[in-house]
C-alpha positions as CSV (number, residue, x, y, z in Angstrom):
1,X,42.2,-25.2,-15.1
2,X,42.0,-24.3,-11.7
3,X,40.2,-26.1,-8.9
4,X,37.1,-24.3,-7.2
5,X,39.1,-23.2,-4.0
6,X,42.4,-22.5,-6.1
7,X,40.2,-19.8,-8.0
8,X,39.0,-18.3,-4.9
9,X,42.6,-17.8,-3.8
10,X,43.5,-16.5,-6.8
11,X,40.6,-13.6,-7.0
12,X,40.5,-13.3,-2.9
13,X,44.1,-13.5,-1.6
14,X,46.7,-10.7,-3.2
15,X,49.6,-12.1,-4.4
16,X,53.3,-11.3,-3.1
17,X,53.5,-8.0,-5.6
18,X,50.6,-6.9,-4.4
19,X,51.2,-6.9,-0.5
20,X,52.6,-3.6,0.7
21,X,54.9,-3.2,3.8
22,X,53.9,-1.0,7.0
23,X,56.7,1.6,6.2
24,X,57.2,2.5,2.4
25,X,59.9,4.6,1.5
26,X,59.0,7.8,-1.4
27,X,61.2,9.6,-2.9
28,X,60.3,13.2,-3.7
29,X,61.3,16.3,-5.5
30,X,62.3,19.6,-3.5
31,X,63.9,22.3,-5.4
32,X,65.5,20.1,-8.1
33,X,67.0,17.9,-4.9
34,X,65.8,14.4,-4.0
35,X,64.9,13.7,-0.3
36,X,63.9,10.8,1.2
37,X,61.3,10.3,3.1
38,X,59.0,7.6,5.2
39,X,55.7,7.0,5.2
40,X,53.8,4.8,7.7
41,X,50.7,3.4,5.8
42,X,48.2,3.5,8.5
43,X,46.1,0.6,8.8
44,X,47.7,-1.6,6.3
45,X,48.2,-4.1,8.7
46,X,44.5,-4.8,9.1
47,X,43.6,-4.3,5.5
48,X,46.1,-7.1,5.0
49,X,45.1,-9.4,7.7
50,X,41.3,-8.9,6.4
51,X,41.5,-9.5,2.9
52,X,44.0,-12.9,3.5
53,X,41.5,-14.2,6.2
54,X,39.2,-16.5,3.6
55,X,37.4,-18.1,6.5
56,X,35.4,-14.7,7.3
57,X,34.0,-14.4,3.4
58,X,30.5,-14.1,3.0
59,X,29.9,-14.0,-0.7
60,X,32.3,-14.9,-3.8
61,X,31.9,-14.6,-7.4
62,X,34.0,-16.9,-9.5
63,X,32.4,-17.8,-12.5
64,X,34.7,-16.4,-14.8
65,X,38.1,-17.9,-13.7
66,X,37.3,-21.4,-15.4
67,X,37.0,-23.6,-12.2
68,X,36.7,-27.0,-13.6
69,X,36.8,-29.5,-10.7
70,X,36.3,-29.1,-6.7
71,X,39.3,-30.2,-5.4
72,X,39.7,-31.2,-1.8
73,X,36.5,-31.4,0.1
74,X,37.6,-30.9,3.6
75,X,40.4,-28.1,2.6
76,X,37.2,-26.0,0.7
77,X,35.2,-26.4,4.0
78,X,38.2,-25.5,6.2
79,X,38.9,-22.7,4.0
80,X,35.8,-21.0,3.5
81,X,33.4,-21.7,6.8
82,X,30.8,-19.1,6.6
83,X,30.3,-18.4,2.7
84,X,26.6,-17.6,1.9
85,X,26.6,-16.9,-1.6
86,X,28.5,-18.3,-4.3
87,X,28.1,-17.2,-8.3
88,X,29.5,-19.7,-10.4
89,X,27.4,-18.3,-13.5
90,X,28.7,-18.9,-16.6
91,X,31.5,-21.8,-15.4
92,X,32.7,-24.2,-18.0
93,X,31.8,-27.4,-16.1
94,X,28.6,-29.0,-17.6
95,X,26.2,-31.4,-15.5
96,X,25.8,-31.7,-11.7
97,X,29.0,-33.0,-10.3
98,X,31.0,-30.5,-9.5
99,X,28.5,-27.7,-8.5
100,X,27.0,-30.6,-6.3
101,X,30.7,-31.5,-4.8
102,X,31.4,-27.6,-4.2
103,X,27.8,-27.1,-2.6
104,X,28.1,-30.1,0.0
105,X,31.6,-28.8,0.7
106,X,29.8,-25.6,2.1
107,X,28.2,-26.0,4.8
108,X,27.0,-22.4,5.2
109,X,25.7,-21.7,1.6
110,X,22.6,-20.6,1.2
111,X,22.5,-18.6,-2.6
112,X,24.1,-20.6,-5.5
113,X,24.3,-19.1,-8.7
114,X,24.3,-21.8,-11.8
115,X,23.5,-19.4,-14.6
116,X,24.8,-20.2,-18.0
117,X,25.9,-23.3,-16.9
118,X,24.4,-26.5,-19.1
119,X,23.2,-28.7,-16.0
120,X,23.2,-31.8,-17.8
121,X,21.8,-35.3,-15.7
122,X,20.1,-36.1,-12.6
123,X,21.3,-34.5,-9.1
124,X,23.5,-36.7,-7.5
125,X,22.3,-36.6,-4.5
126,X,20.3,-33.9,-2.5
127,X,23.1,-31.2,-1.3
128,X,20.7,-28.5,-2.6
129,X,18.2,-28.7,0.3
130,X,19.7,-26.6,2.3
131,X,19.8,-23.6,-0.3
132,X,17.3,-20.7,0.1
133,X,17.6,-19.1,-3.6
134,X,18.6,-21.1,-6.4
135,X,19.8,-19.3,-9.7
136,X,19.1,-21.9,-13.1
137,X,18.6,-19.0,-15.7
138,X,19.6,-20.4,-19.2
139,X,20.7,-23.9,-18.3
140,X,18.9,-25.5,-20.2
141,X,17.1,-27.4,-17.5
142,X,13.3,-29.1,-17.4
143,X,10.3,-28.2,-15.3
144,X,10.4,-32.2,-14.7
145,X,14.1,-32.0,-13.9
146,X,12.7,-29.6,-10.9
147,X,10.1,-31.8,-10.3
148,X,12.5,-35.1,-9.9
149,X,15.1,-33.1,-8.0
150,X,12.6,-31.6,-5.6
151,X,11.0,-35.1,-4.6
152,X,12.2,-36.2,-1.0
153,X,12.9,-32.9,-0.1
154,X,15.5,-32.6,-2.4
155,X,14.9,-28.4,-2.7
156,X,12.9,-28.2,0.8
157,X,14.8,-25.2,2.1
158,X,14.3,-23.1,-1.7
159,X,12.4,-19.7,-1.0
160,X,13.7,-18.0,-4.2
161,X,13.7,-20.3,-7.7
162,X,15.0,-18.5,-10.8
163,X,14.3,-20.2,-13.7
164,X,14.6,-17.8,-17.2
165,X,15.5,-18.6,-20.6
166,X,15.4,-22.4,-20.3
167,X,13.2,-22.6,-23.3
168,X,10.2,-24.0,-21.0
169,X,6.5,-24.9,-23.1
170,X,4.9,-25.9,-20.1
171,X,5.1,-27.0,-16.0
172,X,3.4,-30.2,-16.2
173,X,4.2,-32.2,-12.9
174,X,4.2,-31.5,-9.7
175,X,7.5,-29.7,-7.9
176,X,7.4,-30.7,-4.0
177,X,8.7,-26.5,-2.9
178,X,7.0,-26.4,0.4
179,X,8.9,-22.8,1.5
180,X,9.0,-21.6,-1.8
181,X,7.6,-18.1,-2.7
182,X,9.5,-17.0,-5.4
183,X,9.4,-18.1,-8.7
184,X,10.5,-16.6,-12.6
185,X,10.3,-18.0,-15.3
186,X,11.3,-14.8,-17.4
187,X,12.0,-15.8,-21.7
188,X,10.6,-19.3,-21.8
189,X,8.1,-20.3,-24.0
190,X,5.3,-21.7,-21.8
191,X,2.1,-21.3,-23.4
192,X,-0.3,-23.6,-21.2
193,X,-2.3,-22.3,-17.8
194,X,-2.8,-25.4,-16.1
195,X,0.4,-26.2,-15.3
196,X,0.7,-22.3,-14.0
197,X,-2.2,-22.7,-11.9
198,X,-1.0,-26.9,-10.8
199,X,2.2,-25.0,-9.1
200,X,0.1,-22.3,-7.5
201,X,-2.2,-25.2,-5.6
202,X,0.5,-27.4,-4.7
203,X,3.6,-25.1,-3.5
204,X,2.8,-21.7,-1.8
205,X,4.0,-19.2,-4.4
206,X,3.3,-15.7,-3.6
207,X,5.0,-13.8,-6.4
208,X,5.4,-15.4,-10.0
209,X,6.8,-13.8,-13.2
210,X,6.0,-14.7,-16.0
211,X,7.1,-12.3,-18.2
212,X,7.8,-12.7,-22.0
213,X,6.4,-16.4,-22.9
214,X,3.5,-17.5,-25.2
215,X,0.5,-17.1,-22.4
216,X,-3.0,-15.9,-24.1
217,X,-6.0,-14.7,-21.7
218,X,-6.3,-17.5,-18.6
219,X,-10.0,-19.1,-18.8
220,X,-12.1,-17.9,-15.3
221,X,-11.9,-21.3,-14.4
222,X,-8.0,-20.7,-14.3
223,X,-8.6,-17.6,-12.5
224,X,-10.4,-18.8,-9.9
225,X,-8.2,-21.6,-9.0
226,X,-4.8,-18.7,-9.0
227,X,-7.2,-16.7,-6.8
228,X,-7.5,-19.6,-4.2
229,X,-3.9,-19.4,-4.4
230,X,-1.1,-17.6,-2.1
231,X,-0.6,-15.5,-4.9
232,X,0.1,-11.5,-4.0
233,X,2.0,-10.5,-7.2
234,X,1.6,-11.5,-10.7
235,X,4.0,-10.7,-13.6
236,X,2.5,-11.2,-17.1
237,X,4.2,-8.8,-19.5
238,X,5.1,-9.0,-23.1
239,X,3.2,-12.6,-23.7
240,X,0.0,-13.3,-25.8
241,X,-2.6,-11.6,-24.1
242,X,-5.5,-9.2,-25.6
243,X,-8.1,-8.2,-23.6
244,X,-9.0,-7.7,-20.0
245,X,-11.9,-10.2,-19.1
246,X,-9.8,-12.5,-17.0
247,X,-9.4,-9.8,-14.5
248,X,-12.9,-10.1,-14.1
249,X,-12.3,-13.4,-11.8
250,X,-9.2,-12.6,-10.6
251,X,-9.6,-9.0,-9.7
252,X,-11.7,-10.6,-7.1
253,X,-8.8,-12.5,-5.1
254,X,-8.3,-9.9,-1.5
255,X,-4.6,-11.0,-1.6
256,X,-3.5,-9.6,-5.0
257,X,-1.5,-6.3,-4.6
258,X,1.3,-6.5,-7.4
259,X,0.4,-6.7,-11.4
260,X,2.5,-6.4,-14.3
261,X,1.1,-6.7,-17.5
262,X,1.5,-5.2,-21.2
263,X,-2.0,-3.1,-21.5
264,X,-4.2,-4.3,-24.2
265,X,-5.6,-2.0,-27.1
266,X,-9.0,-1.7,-25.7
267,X,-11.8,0.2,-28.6
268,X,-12.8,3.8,-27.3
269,X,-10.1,3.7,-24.4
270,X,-7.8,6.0,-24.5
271,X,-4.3,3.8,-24.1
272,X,-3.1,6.1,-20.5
273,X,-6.3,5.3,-19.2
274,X,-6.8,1.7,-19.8
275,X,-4.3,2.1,-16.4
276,X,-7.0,2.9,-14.8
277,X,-9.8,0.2,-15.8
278,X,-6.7,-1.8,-14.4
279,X,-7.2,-0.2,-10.8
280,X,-10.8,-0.3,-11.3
281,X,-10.7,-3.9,-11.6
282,X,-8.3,-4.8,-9.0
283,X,-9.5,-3.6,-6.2
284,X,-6.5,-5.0,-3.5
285,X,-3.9,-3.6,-5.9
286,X,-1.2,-1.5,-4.4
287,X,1.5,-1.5,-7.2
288,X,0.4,-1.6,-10.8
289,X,3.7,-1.6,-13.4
290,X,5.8,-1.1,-10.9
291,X,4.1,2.4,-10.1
292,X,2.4,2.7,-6.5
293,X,-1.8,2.4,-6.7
294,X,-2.2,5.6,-4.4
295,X,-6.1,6.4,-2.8
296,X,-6.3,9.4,-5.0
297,X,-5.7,7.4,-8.5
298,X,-7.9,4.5,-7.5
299,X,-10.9,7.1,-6.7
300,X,-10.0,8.6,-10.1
301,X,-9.6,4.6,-11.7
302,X,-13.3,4.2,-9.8
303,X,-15.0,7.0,-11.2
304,X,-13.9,6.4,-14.3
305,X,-14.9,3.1,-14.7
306,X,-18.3,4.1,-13.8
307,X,-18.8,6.8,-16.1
308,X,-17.4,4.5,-18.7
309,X,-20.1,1.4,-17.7
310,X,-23.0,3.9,-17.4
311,X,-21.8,5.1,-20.9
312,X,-22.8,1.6,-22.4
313,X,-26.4,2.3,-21.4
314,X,-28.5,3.7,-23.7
315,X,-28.8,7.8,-23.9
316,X,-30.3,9.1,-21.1
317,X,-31.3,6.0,-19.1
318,X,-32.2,7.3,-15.3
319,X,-32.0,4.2,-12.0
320,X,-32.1,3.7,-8.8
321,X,-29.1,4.5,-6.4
322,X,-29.3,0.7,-5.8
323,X,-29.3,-0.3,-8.9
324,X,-32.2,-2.4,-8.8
325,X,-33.9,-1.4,-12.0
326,X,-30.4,-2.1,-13.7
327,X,-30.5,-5.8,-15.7
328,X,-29.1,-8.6,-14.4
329,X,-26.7,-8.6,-17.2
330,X,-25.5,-5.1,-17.3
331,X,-24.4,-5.8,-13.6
332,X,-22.9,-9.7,-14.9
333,X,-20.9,-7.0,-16.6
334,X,-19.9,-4.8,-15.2
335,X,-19.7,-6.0,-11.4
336,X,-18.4,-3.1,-9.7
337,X,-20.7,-1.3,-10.8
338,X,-23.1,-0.9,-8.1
339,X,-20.2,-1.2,-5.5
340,X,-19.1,1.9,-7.0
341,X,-22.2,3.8,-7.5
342,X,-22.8,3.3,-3.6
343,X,-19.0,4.4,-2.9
344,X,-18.7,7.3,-5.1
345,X,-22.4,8.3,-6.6
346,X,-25.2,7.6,-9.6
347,X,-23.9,8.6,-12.7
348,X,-27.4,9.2,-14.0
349,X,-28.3,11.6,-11.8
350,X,-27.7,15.3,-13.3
351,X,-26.0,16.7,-9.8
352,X,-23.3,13.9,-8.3
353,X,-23.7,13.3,-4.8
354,X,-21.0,14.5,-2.8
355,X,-19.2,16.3,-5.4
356,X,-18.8,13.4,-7.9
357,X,-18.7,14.2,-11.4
358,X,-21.3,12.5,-13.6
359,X,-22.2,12.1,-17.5
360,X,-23.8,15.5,-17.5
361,X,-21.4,17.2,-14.9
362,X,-18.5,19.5,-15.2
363,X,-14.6,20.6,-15.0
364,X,-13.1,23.0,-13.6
365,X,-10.5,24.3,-16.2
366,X,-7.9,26.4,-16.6
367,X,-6.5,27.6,-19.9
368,X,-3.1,28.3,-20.0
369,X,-1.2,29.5,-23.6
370,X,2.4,28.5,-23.0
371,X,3.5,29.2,-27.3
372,X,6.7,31.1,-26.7
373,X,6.0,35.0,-27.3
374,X,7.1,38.0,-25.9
375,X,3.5,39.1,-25.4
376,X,2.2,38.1,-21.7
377,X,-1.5,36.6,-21.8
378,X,-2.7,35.9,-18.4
379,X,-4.6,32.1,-17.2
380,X,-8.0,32.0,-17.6
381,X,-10.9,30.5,-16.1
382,X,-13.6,28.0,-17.6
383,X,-16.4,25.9,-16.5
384,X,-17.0,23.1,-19.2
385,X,-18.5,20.1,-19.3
386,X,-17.1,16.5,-19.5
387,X,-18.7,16.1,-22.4
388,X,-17.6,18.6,-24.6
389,X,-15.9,17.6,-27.5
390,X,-12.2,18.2,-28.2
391,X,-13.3,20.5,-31.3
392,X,-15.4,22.3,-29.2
393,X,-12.8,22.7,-26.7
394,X,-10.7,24.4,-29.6
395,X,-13.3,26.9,-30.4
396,X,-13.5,28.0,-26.4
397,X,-9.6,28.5,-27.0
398,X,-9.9,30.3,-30.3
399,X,-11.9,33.0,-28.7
400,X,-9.5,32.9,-26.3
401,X,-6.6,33.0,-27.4
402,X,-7.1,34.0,-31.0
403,X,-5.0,30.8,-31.9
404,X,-6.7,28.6,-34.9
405,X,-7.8,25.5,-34.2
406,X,-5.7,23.9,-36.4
407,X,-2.7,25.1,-35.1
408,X,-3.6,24.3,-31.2
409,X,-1.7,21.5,-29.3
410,X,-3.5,20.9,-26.4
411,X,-2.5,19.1,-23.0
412,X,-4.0,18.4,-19.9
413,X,-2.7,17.9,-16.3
414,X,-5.1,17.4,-13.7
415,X,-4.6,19.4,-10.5
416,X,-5.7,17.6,-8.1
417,X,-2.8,14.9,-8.2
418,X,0.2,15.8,-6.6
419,X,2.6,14.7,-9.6
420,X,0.0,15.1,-12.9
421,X,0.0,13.0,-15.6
422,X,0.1,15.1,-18.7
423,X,-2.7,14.1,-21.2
424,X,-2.5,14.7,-25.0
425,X,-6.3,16.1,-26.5
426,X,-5.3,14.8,-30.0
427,X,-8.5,13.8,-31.2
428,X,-11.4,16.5,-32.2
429,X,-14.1,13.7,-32.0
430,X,-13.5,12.5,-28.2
431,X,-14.8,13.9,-25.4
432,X,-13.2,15.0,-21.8
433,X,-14.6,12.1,-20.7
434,X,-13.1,9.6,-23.1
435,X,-9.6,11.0,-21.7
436,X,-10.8,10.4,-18.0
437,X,-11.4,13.6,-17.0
438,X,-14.4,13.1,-15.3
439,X,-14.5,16.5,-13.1
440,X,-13.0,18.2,-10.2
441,X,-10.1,20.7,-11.2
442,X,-7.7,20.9,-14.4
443,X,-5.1,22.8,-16.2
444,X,-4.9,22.6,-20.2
445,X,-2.0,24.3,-21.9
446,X,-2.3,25.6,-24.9
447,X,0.7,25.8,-27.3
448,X,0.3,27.2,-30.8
449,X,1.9,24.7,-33.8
């Protein structure tokens, strides 16, 4: 097998059947004659000169050409002054040693790829320091491993630590990653929150994914400690996680502006609108599943979680624009509530202040039959509440449209959102409201079954 810098000449430098001289001579047909002809082959000189030059490559990939010792120190950091970023993923060395030797050998290196590789043993010494991403994704290394190879500044430099698939239950210690603020830990199988929220006190993580592992809701004593934290994104999909109470207490951190998360199945919500109670929540968020948070959807996600609050009060029940009259509890609660009643209006008032929709307000609609038919019926016009029922909403169209209400598939895009959202009305016993359509303007097409 080859030796690290033998492999790099072997991928990097063409070989003698592959170099091709200034002037090539082609032979061509013309009218069933041969004629011989030269060509010069502009630039091949450079071309040439450029890929044989070693010394000016920046990033190499030779993971797959079986490089199983590092071979002269001095002759790999001669050869190869300036590399940055070396992928050695899925090499069939196992421990430290080698990757260690090849790493010291570059003085330059800043990204090193270890991926697939089984990283057996302690680090040899601390060559890694000077690294600025470090790539251990199913390696079969330790949180403690980290922790012990970190100490004495052993990973000092690291801003980006990639950690997946290395069968992880938990990060009990204490890593010392002073520049870190990168970290994954994507297909493990932590399932403990203190050690989550240890790393975010003692190194100055601002994004951590976490995606895929055996997580279930954080406490808010968790909570409050990752909101004390550096952290500005949060990654939290596919784990074990059923409700939405914990972003009670961390909704309330001003530096959080990235979530991913798998959306719970939350009673009476609507599943494309549980989205919103997200927003509602999360008031710094500016990216929710990877989808921008713009100002129009977070007045929608506000108003919308106010309607929905108020609608846990009992039929009917009138207070104060400031809330005052509202129980201690009810606020507990719901805790945006009176932020939002003072941003947007009182939902138990019959009119909205400043064109808010409220529990007894209405929609601007319009119906639109798109069945296929060579009979033209034009748009019309309704004014409906946001209470109406889906059933009732059928009838309207019936008289309409003449189309049975059995036989009516109805969707709704909202027009007041520059890319819409179409909304399925597939249940008779909801309301507008229960598919957030709280007012303003909206189109509902109509298409017979």
């Amino acid at each position: 097998m080859p030796t690290f810098l033998e492999a790099v000449r072997a991928k990097y430098l063409p070989s003698k059947d592959d170099v091709v001289s200034n002037e090539e001579e082609l032979i061509v047909a013309d009218e069933g004659q041969k004629e011989t002809k030269k060509w010069i082959m502009v630039g091949m000189d450079k071309l040439k000169k450029k890929t044989m030059q070693l010394d000016k490559l920046v990033n190499i990939a030779v993971g797959g050409e079986d490089v199983d010792q590092v071979g002269d120190s001095a002759e790999v950091t001669a050869a190869l002054p300036v590399l940055k970023h070396l992928d050695l993923a899925g090499s069939p060395f196992k421990g430290w040693e080698i990757p260690a030797g090849i790493t010291a050998a570059l003085p330059t290196l800043v990204h090193l790829d270890l991926s697939q590789v089984p990283l057996q043993g302690a680090l040899p010494s601390p060559v890694l320091s000077k690294l600025k991403t470090l790539i251990l994704n199913n390696t079969d290394i330790t949180w403690k491993e980290i922790c012990d190879m970190s100490a004495g500044g052993g990973l000092q430099g690291l801003e980006v630590l990639h950690l997946d698939s290395n069968a992880m239950v938990s990060l009990e210690g204490t890593a010392e990653l002073p520049n870190v603020s990168y970290i994954s830990f994507i297909k493990n199988n932590i399932s403990n929150w203190d050690g989550v929220a240890h790393l975010l006190e003692t190194c100055p993580v601002r994004e951590l994914v976490l995606d895929s592992n055996e997580l279930q809701d954080p406490s808010d004593g968790i909570c409050e400690r990752m909101v004390k934290s550096n952290l500005t994104a949060l990654t939290v999909s596919n784990n074990k996680m059923t409700s939405m109470a914990w972003l009670k207490v961390l909704g309330t951190s001003q530096k959080l502006t990235s979530l991913k998360l798998s959306y719970p199945v939350l009673p009476g919500i609507a599943p494309n609108h549980v989205r919103l109670l997200v927003i509602a929540e999360v008031p710094s968020l500016l990216s929710l599943n990877a989808s921008s948070v713009g100002t129009k959807e977070r007045g929608e996600a506000e108003k919308f979680y106010l309607l929905r609050a108020y609608g846990t009060l009992p039929q009917g029940t009138k207070h104060s624009d400031d809330c005052s009259d509202l129980s201690a509890e009810f606020l507990a609660t719901h805790h945006y509530y009176k932020e939002y009643v003072k941003k947007w209006h009182n939902p138990s008032t019959t009119q909205a202040a400043g064109g808010g929709a409220s529990l007894g307000g209405t929609v601007e609609i319009t119906l639109r039959d798109v069945t296929k038919s060579d009979k033209y019926k034009p748009d019309m016009q309704r004014s409906l509440p946001v209470s109406i029922k889906v059933a009732q909403l059928k009838a309207v169209i019936k008289a309409a449209y003449q189309i049975p209400p059995t036989e009516q598939c109805l969707t709704y895009k909202s027009l007041e959102h520059e890319i819409p959202i179409p909304t399925p009305l597939d249940n008779d016993l909801e309301s507008l409201l229960y598919y957030g359509i709280a007012g303003g303007k909206g189109l509902i097409e109509v298409c017979a079954k």
